[in-house]
TORVODREN-686477 format. One record per residue: residue in one letter; x, y, z of N, C-alpha, C, CB in turn. Coordinates in steps of 0.05 Angstrom, whole numbers, plus 32768, in hexadecimal, padded with zeros to 4 digits. Atoms other than C-alpha are relative to their C-alpha. Glycine has a CB too. Layout:
% TORVODREN-686477
AXYZXYZXYZXYZ
...
//
This chain:
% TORVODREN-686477
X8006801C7FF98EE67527846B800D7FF9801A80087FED7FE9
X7FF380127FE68EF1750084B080137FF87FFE7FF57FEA8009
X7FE8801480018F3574E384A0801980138012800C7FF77FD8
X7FF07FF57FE88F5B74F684E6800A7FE980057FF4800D8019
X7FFC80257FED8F8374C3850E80177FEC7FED7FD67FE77FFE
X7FF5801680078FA6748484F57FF27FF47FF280097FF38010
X800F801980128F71745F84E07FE580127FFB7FF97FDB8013
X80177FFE80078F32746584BC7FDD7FF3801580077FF17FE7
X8019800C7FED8EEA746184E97FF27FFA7FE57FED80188019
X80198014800F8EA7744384C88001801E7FF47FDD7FEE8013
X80077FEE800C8E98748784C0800E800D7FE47FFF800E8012
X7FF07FFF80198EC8749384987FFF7FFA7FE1800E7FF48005
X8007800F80138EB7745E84697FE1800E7FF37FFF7FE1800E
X80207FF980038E6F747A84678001801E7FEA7FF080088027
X7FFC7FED801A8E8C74B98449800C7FF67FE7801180168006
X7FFA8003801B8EAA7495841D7FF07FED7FEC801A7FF88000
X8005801580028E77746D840D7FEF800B7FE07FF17FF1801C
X800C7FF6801F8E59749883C2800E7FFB7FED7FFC801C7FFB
X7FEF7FFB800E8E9C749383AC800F7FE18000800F8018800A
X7FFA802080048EAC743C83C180017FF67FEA7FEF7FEE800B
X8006800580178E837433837F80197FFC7FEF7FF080157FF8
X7FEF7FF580198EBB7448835280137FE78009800E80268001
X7FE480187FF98EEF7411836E7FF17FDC80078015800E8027
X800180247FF58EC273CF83817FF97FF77FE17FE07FF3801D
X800C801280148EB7739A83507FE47FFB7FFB80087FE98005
X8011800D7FFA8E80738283307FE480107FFD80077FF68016
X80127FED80018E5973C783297FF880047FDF800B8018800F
X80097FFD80128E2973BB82EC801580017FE07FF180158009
X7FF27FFD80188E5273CC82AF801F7FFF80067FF8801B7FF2
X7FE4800D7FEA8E9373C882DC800B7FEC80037FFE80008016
X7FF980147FF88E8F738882E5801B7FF37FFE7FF27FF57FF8
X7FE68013800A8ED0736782E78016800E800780047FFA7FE0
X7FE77FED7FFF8EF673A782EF800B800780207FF8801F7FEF
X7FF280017FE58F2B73A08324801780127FFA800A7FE0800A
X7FE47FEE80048F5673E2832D80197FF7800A7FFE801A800B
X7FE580157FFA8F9F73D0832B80108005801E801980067FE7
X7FEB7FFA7FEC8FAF73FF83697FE77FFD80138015801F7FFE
X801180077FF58F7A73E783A18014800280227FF17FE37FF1
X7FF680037FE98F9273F083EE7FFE7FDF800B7FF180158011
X8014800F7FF28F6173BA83FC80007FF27FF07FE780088008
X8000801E80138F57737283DE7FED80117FE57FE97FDD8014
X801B7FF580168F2A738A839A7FE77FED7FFF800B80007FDD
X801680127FFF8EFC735283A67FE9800A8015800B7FE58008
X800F7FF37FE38EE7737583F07FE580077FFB800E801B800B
X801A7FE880088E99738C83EC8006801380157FDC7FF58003
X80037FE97FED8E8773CE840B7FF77FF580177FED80177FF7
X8019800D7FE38E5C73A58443801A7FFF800D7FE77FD97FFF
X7FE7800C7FE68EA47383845F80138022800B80217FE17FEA
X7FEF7FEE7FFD8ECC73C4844E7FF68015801A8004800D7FE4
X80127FEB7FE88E9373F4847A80037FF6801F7FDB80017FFA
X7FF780027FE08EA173C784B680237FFD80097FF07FE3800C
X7FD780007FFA8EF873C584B4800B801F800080167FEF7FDE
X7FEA7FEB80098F2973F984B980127FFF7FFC8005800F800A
X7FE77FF280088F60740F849B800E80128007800080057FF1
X7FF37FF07FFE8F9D742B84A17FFE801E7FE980167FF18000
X7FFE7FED801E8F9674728479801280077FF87FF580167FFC
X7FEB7FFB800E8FE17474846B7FF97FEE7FE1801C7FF88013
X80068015801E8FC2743984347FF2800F7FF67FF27FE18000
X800F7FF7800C8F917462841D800980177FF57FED7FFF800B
X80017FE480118FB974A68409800780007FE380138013800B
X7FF37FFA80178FD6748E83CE7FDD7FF37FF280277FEF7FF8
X8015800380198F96747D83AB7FE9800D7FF07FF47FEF8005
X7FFF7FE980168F8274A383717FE47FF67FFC801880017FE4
X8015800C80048F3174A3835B80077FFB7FE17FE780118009
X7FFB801280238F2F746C831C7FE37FFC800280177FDB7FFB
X801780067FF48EFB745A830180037FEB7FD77FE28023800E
X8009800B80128EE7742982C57FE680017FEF80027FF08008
X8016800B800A8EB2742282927FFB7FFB7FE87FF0800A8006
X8003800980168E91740782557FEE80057FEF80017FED8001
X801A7FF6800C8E707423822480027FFE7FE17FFA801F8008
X800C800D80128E4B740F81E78007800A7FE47FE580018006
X7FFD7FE580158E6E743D81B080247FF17FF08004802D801B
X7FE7800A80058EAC743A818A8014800C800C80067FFF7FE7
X7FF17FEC7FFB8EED7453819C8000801C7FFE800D7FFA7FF8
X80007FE4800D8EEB748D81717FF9802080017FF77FFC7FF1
X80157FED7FF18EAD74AB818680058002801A7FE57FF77FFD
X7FFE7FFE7FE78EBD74A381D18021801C800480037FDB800C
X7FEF7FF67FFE8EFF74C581BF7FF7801B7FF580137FF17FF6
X800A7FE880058EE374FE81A07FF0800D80117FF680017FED
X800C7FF07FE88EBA750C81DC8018800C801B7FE87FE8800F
X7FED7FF97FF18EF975158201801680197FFA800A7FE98003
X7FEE7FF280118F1B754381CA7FF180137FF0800F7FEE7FEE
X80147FE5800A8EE4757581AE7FF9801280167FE17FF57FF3
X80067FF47FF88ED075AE81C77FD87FF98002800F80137FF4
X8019800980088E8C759481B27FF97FE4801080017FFD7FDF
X800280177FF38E96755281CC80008000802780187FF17FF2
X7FF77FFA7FE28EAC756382117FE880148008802280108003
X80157FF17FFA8E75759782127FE37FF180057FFF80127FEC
X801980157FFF8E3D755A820C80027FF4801C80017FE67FE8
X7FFA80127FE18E5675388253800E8010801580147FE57FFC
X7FF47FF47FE88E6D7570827C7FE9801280018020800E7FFE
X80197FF07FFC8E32759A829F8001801C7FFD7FF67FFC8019
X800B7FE27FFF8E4A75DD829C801480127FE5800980108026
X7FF47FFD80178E737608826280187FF87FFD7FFF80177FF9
X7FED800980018EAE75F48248800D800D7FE57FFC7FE68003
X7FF17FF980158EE17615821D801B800880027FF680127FF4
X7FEA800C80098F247619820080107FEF7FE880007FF6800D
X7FFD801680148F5275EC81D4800C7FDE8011801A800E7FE8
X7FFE80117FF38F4875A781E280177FEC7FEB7FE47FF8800A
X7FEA801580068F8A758F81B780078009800E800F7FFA7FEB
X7FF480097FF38FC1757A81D180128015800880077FEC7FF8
X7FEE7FEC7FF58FEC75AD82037FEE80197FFF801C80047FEE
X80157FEF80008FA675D881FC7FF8800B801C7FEA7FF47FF4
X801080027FE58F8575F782317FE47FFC800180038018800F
X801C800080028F3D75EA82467FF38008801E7FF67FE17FF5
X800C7FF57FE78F0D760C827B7FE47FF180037FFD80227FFF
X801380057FF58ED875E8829A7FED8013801180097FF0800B
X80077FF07FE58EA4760F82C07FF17FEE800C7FF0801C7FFE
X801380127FE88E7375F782F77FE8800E7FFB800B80018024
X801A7FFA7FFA8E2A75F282ED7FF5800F801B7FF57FE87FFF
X80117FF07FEA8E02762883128021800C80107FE67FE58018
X7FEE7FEF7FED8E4076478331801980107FEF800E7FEA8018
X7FE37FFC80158E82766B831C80167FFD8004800680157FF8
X7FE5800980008EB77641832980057FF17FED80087FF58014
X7FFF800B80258ED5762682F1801E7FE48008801280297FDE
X7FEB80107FFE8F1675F182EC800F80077FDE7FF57FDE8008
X7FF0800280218F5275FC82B480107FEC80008013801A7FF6
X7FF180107FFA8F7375C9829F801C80057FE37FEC7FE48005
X7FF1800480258FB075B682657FFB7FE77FFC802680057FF8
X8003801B80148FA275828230802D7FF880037FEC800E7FCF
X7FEA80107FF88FDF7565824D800F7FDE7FE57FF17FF48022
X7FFA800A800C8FDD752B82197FE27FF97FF380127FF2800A
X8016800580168FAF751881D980057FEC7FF27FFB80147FEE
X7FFA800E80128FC074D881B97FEA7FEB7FF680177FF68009
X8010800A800F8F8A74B8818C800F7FE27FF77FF980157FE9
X801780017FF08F67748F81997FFC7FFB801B7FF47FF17FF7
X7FFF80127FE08F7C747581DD7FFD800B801D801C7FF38003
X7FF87FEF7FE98F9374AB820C7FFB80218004801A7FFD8000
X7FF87FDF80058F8774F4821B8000800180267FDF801A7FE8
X7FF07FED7FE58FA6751982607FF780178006801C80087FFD
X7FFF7FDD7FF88F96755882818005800180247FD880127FF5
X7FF080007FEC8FB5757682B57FF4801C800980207FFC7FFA
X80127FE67FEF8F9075A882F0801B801880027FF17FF3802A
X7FEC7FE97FFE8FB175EE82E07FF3800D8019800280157FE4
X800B7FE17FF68F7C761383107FE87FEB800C7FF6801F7FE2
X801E80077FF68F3B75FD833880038010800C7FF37FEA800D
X80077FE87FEF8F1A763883537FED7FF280177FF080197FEE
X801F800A7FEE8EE2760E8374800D7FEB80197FE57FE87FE7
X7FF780137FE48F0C75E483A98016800C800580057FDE7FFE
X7FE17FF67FF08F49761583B880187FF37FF780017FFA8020
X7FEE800B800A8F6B75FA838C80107FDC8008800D80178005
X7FF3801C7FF28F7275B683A880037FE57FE97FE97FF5801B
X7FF6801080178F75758D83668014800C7FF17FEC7FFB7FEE
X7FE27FFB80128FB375B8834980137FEC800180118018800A
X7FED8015800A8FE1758F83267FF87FDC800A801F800C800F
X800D801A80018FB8755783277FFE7FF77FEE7FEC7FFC8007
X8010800F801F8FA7752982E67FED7FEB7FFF80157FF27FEF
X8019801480128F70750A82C0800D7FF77FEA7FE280107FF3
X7FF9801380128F8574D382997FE67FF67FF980137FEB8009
X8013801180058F4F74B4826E80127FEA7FE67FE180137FF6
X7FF9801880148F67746F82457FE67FF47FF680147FE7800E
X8008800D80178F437455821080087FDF7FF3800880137FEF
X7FF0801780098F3F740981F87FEA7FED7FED800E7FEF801D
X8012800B801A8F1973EF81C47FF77FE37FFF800F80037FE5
X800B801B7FFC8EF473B081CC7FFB7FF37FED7FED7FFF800D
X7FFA800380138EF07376819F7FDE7FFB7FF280197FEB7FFF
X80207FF880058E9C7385819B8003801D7FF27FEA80028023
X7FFB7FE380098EB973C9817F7FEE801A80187FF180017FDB
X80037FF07FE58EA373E481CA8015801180047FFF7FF08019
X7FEA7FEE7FF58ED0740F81EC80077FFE80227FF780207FF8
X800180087FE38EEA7403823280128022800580147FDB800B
X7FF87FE47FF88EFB744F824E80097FF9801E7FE6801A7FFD
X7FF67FFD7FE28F29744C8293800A801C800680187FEB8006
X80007FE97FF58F27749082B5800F7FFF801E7FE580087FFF
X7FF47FF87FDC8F6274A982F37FFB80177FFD80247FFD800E
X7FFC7FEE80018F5D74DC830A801B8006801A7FE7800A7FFE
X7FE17FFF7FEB8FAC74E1832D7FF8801E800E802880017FEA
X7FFC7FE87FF58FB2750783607FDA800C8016800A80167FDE
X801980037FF68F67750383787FF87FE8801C7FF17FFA7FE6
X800180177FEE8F6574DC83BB7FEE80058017801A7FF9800A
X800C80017FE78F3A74D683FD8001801E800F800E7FE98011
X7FFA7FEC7FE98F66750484247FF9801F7FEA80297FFC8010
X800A7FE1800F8F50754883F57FE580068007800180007FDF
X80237FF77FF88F0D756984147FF37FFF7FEE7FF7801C800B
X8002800180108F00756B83D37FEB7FE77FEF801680057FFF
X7FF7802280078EFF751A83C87FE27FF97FF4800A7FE88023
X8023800480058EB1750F83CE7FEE80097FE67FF180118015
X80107FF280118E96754883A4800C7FF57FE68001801F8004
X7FF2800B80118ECB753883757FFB7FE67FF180138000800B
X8008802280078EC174EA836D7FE67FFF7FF37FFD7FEB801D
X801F8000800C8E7574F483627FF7800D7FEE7FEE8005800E
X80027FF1801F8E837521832A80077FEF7FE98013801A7FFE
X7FF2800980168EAE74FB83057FF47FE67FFD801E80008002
X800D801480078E8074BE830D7FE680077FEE7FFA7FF18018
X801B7FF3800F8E3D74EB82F9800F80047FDA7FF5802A8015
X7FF77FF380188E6D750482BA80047FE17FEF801E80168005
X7FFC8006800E8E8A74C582A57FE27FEE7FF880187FF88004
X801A8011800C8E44749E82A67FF280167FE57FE47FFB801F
X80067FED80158E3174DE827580107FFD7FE68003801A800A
X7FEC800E80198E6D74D382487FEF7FE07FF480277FF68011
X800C802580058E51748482477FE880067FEC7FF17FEB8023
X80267FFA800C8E0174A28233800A800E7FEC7FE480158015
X7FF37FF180228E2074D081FF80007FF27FF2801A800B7FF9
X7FF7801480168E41749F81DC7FF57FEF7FF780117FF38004
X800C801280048E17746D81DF7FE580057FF180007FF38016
X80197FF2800A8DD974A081CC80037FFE7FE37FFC801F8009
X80027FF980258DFD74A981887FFA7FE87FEC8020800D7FF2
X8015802180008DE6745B817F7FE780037FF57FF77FF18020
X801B800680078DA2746881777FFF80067FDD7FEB80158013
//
């Protein structure tokens, strides 16, 4: 990605502009959700942000988050995060391993053979599960020792509000793009899962 210099150009913004989604307010099922670590006012639209720049010393510490809400109970959303079965419904390519807690689990990548390992870093039902990048073959390793946090929070419609970091995932990683637009394609899949078992 373009991020040379002191400050951020338009262009800049423009690459980042697949991955804005995930942080503005106000996006469909989103609505409302204002991440707590924001460089930038959280109110900002993309329109004002595409014509300002920023300093990108503000922008290294921020990690891709992401919010959403989906139609299911806790339980079931949590078991898509903690089966081998479950996790296999919302991720595109194979996946195996043990997905308790201090487990390992291997992701691969649709159509190619790079894969990602991670450890079930933490498993606590219903709220929380952790994993932590032992290995990506597919970016040189540039997510090692990174984490995915997903929290869990149970709404009082018996919804589920799922907040997804991924620490350690920021702008400055070449990575950043491909990355971001995965984990938005995945968690909207987690969301359709869950919500499929509804019908």
């Amino acid at each position: 990605m373009p991020l040379r210099g002191s400050r951020w150009r338009q262009a800049d913004w423009r690459a980042l502009g697949s991955n804005w989604c995930c942080h503005r307010v106000g996006r469909g099922a989103d609505a409302g959700f204002t991440p707590a670590r924001l460089a930038f006012g959280a109110q900002t639209t993309w329109s004002v942000m595409s014509r300002r720049t920023m300093p990108i010393e503000e922008a290294v510490a921020e990690n891709y988050s992401r919010r959403i809400h989906i139609q299911a109970p806790i339980d079931r959303v949590y078991a898509l995060l903690t089966t081998l079965e479950g996790i296999a419904a919302w991720w595109e390519g194979h996946v195996s391993g043990d997905p308790a807690e201090l487990g390992e689990l291997r992701f691969g990548v649709e159509d190619s053979d790079d894969y990602t390992r991670v450890q079930v870093a933490g498993a606590s039902f219903p709220s929380d599960v952790a994993w932590s990048v032992l290995e990506d073959s597919g970016y040189g390793d540039q997510t090692l020792d990174t984490s995915m946090v997903f929290h869990l929070q149970e709404e009082l419609d018996a919804s589920t509000s799922l907040a997804f970091h991924h620490q350690g995932l920021t702008p400055l990683l070449d990575c950043f793009a491909d990355c971001a637009t995965g984990w938005d394609r995945r968690l909207e899949q987690i969301k359709h899962v869950a919500e499929s078992d509804n019908a």
